[in-house]
Wavefront OBJ file of the C-alpha trace (Angstrom):
o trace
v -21.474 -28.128 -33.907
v -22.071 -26.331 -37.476
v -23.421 -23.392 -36.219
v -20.057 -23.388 -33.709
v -17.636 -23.518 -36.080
v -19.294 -20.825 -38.283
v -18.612 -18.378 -34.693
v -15.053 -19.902 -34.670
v -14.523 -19.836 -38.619
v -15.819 -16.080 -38.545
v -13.286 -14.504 -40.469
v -13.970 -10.944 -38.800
v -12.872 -12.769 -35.107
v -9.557 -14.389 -36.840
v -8.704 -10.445 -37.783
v -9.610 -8.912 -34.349
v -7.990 -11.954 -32.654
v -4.002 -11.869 -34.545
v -3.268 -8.157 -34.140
v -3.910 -8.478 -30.123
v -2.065 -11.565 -30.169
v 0.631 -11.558 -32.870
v 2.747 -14.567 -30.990
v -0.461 -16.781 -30.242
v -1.464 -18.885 -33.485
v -5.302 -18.867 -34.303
v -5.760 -22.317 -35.941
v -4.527 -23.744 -32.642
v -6.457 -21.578 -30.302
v -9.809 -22.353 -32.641
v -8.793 -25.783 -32.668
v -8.294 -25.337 -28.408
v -11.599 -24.042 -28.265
v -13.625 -26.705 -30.417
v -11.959 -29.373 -28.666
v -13.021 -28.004 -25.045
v -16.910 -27.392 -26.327
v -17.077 -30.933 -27.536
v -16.076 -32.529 -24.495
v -18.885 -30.430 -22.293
v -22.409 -30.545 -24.096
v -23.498 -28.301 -21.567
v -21.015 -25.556 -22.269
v -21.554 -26.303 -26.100
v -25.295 -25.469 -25.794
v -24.726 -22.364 -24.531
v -22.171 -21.727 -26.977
v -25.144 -22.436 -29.512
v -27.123 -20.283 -28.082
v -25.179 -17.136 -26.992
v -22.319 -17.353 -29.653
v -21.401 -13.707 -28.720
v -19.790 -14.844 -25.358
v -17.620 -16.916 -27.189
v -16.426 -15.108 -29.653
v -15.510 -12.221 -26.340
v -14.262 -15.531 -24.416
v -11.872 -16.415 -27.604
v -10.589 -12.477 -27.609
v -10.020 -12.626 -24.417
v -7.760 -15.093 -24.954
v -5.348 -12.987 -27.277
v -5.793 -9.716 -24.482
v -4.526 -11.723 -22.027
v -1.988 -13.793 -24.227
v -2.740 -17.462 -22.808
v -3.766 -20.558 -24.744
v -6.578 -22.974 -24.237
v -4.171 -25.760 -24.504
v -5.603 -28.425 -22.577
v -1.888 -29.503 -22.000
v -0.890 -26.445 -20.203
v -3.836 -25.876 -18.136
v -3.288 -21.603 -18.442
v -6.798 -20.967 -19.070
v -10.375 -22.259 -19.355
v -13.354 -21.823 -21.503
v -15.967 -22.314 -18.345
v -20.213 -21.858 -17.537
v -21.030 -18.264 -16.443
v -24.414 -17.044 -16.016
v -25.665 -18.392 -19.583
v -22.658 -17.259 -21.014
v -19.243 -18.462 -22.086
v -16.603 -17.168 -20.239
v -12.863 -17.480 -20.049
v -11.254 -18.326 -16.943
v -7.534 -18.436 -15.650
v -5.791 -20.904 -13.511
v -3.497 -20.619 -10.646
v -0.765 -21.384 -13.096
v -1.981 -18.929 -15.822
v -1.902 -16.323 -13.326
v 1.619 -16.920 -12.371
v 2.803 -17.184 -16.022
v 1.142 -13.983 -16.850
v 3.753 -12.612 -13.675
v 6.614 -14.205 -14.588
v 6.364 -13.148 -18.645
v 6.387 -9.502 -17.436
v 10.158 -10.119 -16.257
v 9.330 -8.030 -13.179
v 8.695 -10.878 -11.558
v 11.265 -14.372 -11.496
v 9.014 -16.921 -10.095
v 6.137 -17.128 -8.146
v 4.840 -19.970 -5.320
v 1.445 -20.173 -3.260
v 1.218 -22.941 -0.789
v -1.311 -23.648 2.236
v -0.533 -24.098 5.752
v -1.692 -26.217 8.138
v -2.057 -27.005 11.749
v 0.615 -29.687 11.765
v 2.996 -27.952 9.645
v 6.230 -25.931 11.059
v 5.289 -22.265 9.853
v 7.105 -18.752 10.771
v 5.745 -15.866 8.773
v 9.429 -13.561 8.938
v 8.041 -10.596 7.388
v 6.902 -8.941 3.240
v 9.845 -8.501 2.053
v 11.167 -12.198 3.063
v 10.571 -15.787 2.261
v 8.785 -17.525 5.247
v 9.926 -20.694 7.359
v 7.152 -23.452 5.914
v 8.155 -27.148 6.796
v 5.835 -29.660 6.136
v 5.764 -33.353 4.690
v 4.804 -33.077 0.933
v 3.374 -36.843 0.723
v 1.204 -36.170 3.387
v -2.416 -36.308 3.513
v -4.042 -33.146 3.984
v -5.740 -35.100 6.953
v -2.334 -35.980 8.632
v -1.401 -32.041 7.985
v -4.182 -31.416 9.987
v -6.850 -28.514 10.169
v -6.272 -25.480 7.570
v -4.836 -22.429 8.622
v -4.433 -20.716 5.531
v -1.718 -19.648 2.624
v 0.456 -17.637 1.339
v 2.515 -16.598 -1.666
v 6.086 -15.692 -2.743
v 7.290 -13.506 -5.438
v 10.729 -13.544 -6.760
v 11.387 -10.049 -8.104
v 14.112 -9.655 -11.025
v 16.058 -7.538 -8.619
v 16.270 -10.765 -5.876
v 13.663 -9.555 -3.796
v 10.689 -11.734 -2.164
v 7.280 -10.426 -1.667
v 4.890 -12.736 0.479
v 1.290 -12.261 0.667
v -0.305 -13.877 3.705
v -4.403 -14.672 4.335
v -6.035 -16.523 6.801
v -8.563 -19.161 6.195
v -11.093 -17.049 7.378
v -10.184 -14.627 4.516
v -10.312 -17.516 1.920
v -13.391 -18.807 3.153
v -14.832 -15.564 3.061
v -14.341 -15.407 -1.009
v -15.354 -19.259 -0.931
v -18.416 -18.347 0.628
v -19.412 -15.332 -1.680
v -18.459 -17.240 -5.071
v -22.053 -18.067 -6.947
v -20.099 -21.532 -7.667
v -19.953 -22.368 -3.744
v -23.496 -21.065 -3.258
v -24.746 -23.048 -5.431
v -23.390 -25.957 -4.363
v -24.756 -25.112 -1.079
v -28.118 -24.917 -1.966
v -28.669 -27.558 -4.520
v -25.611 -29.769 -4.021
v -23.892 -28.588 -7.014
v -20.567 -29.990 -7.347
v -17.875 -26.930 -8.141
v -14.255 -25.899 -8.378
v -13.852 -25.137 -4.454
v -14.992 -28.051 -3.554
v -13.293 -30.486 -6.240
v -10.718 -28.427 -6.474
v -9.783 -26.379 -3.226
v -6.176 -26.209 -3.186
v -5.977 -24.751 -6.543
v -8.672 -22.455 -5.963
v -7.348 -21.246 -2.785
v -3.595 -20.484 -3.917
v -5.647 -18.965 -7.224
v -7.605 -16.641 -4.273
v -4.112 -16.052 -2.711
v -1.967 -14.910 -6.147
v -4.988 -12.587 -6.856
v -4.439 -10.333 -3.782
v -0.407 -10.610 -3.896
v -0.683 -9.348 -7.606
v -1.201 -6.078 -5.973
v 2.082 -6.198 -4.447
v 4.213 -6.912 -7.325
v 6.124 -4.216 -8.983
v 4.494 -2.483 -11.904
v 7.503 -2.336 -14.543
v 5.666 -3.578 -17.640
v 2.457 -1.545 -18.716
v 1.565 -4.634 -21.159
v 1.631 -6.846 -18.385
v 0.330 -5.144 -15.843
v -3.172 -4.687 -18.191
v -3.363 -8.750 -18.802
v -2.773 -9.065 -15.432
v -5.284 -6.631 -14.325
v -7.598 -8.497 -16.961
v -6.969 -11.270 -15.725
v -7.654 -11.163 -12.177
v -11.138 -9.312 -12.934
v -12.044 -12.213 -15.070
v -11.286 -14.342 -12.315
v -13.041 -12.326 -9.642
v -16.017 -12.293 -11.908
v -16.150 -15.826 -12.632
v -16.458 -15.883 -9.162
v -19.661 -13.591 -9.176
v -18.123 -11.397 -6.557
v -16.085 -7.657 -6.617
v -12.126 -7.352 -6.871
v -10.524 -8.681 -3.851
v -8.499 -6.008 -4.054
v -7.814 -2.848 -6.470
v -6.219 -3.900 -9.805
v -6.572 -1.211 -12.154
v -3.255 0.926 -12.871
v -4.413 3.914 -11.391
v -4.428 2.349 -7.896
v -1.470 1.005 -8.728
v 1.076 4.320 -8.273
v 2.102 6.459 -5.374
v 2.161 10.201 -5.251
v 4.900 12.300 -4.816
v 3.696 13.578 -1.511
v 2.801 10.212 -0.362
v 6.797 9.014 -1.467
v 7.838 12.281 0.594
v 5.703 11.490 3.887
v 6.846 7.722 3.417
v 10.679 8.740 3.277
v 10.007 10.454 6.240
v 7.971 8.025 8.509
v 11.345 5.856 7.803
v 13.878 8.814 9.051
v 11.759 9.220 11.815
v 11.023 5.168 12.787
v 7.477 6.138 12.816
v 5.874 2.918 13.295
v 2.400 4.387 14.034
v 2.885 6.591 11.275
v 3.556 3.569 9.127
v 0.996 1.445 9.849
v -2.004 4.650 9.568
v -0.185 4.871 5.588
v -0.167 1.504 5.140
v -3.995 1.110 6.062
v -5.312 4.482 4.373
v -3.863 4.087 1.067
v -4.746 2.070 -1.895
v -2.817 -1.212 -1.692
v -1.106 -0.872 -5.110
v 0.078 2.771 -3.757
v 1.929 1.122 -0.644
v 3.150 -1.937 -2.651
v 5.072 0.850 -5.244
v 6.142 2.645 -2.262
v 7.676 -0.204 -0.811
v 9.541 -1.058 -4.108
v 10.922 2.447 -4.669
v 14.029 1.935 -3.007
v 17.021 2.959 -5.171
v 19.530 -0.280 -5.900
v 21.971 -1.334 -3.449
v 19.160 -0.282 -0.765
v 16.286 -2.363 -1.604
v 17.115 -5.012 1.301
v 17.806 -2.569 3.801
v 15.086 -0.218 3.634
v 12.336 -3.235 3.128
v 13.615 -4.533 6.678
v 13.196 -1.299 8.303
v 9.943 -1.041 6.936
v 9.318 -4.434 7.686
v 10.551 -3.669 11.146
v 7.926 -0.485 11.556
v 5.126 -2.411 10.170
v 5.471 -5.273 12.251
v 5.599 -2.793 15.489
v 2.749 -0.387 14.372
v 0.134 -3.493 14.141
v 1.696 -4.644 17.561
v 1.019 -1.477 18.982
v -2.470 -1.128 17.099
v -3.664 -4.665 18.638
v -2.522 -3.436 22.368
v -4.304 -0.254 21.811
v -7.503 -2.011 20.786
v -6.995 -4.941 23.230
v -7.172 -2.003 25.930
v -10.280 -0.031 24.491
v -12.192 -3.076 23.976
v -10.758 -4.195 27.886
v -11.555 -1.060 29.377
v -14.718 0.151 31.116
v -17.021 2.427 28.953
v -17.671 4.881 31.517
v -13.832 5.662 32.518
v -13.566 8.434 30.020
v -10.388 9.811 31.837
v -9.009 6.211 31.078
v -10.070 5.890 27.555
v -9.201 9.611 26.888
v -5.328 9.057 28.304
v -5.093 6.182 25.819
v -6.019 8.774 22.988
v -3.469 11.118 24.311
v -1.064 8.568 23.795
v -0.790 8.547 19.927
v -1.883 10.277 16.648
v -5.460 11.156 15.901
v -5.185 9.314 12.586
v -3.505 6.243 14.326
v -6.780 6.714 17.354
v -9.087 6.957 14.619
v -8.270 3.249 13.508
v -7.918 1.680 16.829
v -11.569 2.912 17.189
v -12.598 1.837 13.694
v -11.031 -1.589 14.650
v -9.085 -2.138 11.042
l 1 2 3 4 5 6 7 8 9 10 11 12 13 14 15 16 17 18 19 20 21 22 23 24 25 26 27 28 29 30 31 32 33 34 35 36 37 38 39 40 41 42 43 44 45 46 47 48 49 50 51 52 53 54 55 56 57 58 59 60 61 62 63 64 65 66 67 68 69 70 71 72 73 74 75 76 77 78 79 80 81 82 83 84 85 86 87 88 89 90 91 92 93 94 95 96 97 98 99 100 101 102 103 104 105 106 107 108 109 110 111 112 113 114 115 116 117 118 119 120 121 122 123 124 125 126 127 128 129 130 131 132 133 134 135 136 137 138 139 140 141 142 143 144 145 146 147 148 149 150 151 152 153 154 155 156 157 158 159 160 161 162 163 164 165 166 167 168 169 170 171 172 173 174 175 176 177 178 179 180 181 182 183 184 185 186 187 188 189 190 191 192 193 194 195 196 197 198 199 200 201 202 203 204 205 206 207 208 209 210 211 212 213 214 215 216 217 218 219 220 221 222 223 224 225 226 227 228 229 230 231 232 233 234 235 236 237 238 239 240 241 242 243 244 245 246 247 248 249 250 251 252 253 254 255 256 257 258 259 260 261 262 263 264 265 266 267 268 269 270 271 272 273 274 275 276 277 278 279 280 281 282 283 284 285 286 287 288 289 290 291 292 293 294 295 296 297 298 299 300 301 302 303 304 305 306 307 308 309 310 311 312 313 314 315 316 317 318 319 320 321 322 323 324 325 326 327 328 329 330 331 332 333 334 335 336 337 338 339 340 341 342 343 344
């Protein structure tokens, strides 16, 4: 414990640690910190014997402007690889949204079999009715999540995945592995829920408007810690770059809506970088926001009908009836083919 509190006492750490974090007090993050190594002997070995990772874990802390407060459950000090890392929570993550004052409030819930659930569109808040003392066993089998953004302008944004999709980052988290192979208990399996509405708020953060760049970099920090902890890539883009839209792309966009261009629409939505889209979605001027998002809704929602009967036919049809297959193509765009083929 001596040689931890030297790390912690460093004086050099204290000075790199205020200026990132002038609202964050040290003595109580320190004191966060000591507190969570004594209760863990395993994390406080390897704290002993890779003190750099904690001194980066403790300045991540200030970057990303969340305590260790066991209270508040924001953020962890967690095993990585040898290393001490930080981790964020599912709450953290939504704190870091809300404190941008882009975003009001945020919500991720899972859905299951026996729940009521109608997915309306983006840009609204879906129909979820379920019995909150439930079991998850009397909710039945799980279908998957989603989560709901409150903009400051009164908007909702709702991010929808599958359980396939959250099994898939289950599956390729070292944690999981692990506990596959040598019975390991781990978060996803101790803690699923949390982890999967965690898994959920870390793709919808692309969606959220970009209005604060302070934010927007813990944010982006704090997904990629996340998605590292994991010990997989980004689930989706997060760096500010992928974030904006170009002025071409805002042109072609304006114009796929004066020309209901659902095909159009969906080819944009699937070729550009997910930030891109998400800005172009929230570019409406006020006093049109609502309006425009349901006519986009509205095009989206028919350009992936029209994708799935497209590839429901190719994938129906008989391989050697090129006249069919090329009649089909004739039908619509080459970029909007050129998907249906791909399959995305």
């Amino acid at each position: 414990m001596s040689e931890i509190a030297k790390v912690l006492n460093n004086a050099l750490l204290e000075t790199q640690f205020t200026p990132i974090a002038p609202d964050m007090k040290w003595e109580a993050e320190r004191g966060f910190a000591i507190q969570i190594l004594k209760a863990n002997d395993y994390l406080m070995n390897l704290a002993t014997q890779n003190p750099e990772s904690l001194q980066a874990a403790v300045k991540n802390v200030a970057s990303i402007g969340l305590s260790l407060s066991p209270a508040e459950k924001l953020a962890y000090l967690i095993p990585r690889k040898g290393k001490v890392c930080l981790d964020i929570s599912y709450m953290g993550l939504c704190r870091i949204a809300t404190n941008s004052g882009s975003i009001q409030w945020v919500q991720a819930q899972l859905v299951y079999s026996n729940d009521k659930f109608s997915f309306i569109g983006a840009g609204e808040r879906p129909v979820h009715e379920f019995d909150p003392f439930a079991t998850i066993e009397q909710r039945g089998d799980f279908r998957g999540g989603y989560c709901i953004a409150k903009t400051s302008g009164g908007d909702y944004l709702t991010t929808m995945m599958s359980a396939d999709e959250i099994h898939g980052i289950r599956d390729r988290s070292e944690a999981y592995k692990a506990f596959i192979s040598k019975k390991k208990l781990c978060p996803w399996v101790t803690d699923f829920v949390p982890m999967a509405c965690k898994t959920i708020v870390r793709r919808a953060f692309n969606m959220w408007p970009r209005t604060d760049q302070h934010s927007l970099e813990r944010m982006a920090l704090a997904v990629h810690l996340s998605n590292e902890n994991e010990g997989f890539a980004e689930i989706e883009p997060t760096s500010p770059e992928t974030a904006t839209h170009t002025v071409d792309q805002k042109v072609y966009f304006d114009q796929l809506i004066t020309n209901e261009d659902s095909e159009g629409m969906y080819v944009l939505q699937q070729t550009i970088p997910d930030g891109a889209f998400a800005n172009l979605y929230n570019s409406f001027e006020k006093g049109t926001v609502t309006k425009y998002k349901r006519i986009v809704d509205g095009l989206m929602d028919k350009g992936r009908h029209t994708f799935h009967d497209y590839r429901s036919a190719v994938l129906g049809s008989d391989p050697e009836d090129e006249a069919g297959i090329a009649e089909l193509r004739e039908e619509v765009s080459p970029d909007f083919w050129e998907l249906v083929i791909k399959g995305i």
